[in-house]
C-alpha positions in Angstrom: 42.2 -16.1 -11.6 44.3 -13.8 -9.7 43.1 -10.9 -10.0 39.0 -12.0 -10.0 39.1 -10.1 -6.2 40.4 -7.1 -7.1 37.9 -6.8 -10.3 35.0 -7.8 -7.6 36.0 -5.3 -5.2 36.6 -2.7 -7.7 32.9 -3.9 -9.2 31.3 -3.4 -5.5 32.8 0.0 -5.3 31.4 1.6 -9.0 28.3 0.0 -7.8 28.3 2.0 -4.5 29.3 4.9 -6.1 26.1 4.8 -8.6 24.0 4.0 -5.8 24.9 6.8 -3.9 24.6 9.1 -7.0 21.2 8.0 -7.1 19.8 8.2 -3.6 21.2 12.0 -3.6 19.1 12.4 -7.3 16.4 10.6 -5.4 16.4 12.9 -2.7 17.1 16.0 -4.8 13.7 14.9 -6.4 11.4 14.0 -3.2 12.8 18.1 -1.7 10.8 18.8 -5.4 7.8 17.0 -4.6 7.1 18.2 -1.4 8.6 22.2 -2.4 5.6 21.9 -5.3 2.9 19.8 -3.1 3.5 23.2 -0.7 2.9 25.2 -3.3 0.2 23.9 -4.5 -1.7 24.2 -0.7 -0.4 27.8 -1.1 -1.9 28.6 -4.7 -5.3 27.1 -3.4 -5.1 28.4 -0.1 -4.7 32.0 -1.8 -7.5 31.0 -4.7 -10.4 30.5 -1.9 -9.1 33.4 -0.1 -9.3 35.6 -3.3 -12.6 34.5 -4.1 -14.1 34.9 -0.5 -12.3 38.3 -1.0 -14.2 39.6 -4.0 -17.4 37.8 -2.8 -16.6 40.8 0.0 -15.9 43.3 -2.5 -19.6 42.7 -4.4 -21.3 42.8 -1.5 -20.0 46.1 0.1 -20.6 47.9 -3.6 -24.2 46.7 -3.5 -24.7 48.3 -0.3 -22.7 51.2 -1.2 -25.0 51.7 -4.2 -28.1 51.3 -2.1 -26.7 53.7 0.4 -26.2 56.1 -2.4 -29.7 55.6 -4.1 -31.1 55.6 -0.6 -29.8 59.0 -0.1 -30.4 60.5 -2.9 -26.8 61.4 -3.8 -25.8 62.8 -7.0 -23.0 60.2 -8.1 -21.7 60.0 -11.2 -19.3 56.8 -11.8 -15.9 58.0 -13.2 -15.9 58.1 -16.8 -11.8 57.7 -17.7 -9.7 60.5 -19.1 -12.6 62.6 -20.0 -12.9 66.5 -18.0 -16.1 66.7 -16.6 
């Protein structure tokens, strides 16, 4: 066959073509991986720190409230949209 060369070559070249189409999807989708791994250290990074946060938060109105008891101080907690 005469032209078996040609059709091999022109076989070896769609097959580099796909390939490269492939490793750039492949890579499009390892940039994804490690964008959302990131992410996900973020998200559970900011989690702890929110927690730790309000673990803060409860502690400082306890003392406030004993403070406030402590000294006898006439506190009223706000009640909304109601005039006093």
């Amino acid at each position: 066959m005469a032209t078996a060369d040609i059709r091999f070559k022109r076989m070896q070249g769609e097959y580099r073509t796909l390939q490269d189409a492939q490793n750039r999807l492949f890579d499009k989708v390892d940039r994804y991986e490690a964008a959302l791994l990131g992410l996900n250290e973020v998200v559970t990074e900011n989690r702890e720190r929110l927690e730790r946060v309000e673990e803060t938060v409860a502690e400082n109105r306890e003392m406030l409230q004993a403070i406030i008891e402590h000294l006898e101080v006439p506190y009223k907690p706000p009640m909304g949209f109601t005039k006093e």
